[in-house]
N, C-alpha and C positions, 0 to 999 in steps of 0.2 A: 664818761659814765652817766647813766640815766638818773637822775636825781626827785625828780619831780613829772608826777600823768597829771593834766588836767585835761576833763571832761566838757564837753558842753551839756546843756541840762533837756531842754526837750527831743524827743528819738534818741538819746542817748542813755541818761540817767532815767530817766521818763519816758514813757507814750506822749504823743503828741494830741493831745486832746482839743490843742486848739482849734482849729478848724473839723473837727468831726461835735465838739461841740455847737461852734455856729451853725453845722448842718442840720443840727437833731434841734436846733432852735426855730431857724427856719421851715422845719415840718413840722412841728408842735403850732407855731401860730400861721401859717397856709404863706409863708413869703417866697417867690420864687428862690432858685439857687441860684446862690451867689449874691443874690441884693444884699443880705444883712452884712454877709463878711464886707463889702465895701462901705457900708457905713459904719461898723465897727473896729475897720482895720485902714481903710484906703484913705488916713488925713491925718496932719500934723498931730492933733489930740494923743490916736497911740502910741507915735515915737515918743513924744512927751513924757506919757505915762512908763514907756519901758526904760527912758531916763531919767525917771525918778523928779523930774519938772513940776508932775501934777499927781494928786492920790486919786486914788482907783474911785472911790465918790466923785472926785473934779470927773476924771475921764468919764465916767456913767453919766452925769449930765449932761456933758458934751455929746455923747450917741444919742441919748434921749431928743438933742435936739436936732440933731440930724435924722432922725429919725420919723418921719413929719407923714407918711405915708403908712405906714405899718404902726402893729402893737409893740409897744417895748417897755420888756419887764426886766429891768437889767438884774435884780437879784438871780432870776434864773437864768438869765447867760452867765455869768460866772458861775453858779450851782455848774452849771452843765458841763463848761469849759476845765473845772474843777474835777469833775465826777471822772470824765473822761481822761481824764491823765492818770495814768497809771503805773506806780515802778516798776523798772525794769528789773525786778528780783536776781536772774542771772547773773548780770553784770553786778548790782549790789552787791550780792554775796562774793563775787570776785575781788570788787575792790578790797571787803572788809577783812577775807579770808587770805588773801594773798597778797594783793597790791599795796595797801594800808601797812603792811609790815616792812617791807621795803623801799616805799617811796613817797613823796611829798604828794597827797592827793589835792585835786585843786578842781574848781568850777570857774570857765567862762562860759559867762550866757547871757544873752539880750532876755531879758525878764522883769516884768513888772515887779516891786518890793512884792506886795502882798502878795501875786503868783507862787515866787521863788519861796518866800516864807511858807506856804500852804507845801512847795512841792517837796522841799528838802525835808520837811516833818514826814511826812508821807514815805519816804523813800529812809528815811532813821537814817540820819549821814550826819547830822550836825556836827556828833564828836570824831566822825572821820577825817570830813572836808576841813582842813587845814586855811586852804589859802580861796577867798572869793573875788574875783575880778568879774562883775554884773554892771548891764550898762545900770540899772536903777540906783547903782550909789555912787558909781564911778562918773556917772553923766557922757560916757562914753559910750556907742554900740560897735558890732563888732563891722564889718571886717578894721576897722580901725585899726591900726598897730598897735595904739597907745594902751589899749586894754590889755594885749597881752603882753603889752612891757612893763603894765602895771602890777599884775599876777605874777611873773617872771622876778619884781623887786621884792613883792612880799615872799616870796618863796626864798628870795638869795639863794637862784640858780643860775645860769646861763642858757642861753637859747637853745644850743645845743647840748645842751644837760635836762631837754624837758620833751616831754610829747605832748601834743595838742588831739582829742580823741573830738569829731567833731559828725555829726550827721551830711552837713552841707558845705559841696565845696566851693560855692559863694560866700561861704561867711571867713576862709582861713588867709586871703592875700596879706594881712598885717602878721601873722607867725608864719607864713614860709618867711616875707621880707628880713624879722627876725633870725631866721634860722630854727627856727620850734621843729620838730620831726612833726611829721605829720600822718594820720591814721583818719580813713573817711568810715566813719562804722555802718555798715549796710544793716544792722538788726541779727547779723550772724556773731554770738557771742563767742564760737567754737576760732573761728576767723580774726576776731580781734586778739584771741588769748595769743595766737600762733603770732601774727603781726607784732605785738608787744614784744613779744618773746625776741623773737628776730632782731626787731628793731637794738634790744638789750643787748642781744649777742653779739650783734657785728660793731656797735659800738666800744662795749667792752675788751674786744680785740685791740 
């Protein structure tokens, strides 16, 4: 029996703001596409910062100093990156209205602390989301296993007592290993309910 859904948090809980915000960065100060996201994404600095190693001030120094060719206003890459994530209301309302009543709701998600803090306010889940397994506290990312063996403990469920609700399926190798059920959500929130559903029923059998 299904005991526990955890969520992963960007395209899922959230729009993914993050790179449509380095876009609209990059044509606000004239930098080709794609330059900034490799200096704001492609180096040890942001895994650090999504494992909680460095605060979101360390990382912003770090791009500032990589940054040696272009303008860099790091308050408004994060404004932007910020702006641009947006809840996924559908799905909210489903977890709060249906899912929340019958099952251990939970987030795994590679997420900077301050990110995840701005997006979970944003998205009103704080007193839904039960169980957090995030690489910034856990110091793990995913596909790691250990994360979602991590969530899995604070839940006290079993692997196959849980579904794993996930955008990308390069991030899920550590919960199929587990045995996690697994759901890839495309944006289609009509498709997810029916999947859940399914998944519940033929378990339940």
């Amino acid at each position: 029996m299904i005991q526990a859904i955890f969520f992963d948090m960007g395209n899922v809980i959230c729009s993914d703001g993050y790179k449509p915000g380095i876009r609209q960065y990059e044509r606000e100060f004239d930098i080709p596409e794609g330059e900034f996201y490799k200096i704001v994404h492609d180096f040890q600095g942001w895994k650090d910062f999504t494992l909680g190693r460095v605060s979101q001030a360390q990382y912003l120094v770090m791009c500032q100093e990589r940054c040696k060719n272009y303008h860099f206003v790091g308050e408004r890459y994060i404004d932007l990156v910020n702006d641009l994530t947006k809840p996924n209301k559908a799905l909210i309302d489903y977890i709060k209205q249906n899912l929340s009543k019958r099952y251990i709701i939970g987030i795994i998600s590679n997420n900077p602390k301050e990110w995840y803090e701005d997006f979970i306010r944003k998205a009103s889940l704080k007193r839904i989301v039960k169980i957090q397994a995030l690489s910034c506290y856990e110091h793990i990312r995913k596909p790691d296993q250990q994360i979602f063996q991590i969530a899995l403990d604070k839940a006290g469920v079993k692997a196959e007592e849980s579904i794993y609700v996930d955008d990308r399926a390069d991030r899920i190798d550590g919960a199929q290993k587990l045995g996690m059920h697994i759901i890839i959500f495309d944006g289609d929130i009509d498709k997810l309910k029916k999947e859940i559903k399914k998944l519940v029923n033929l378990i339940t059998k």
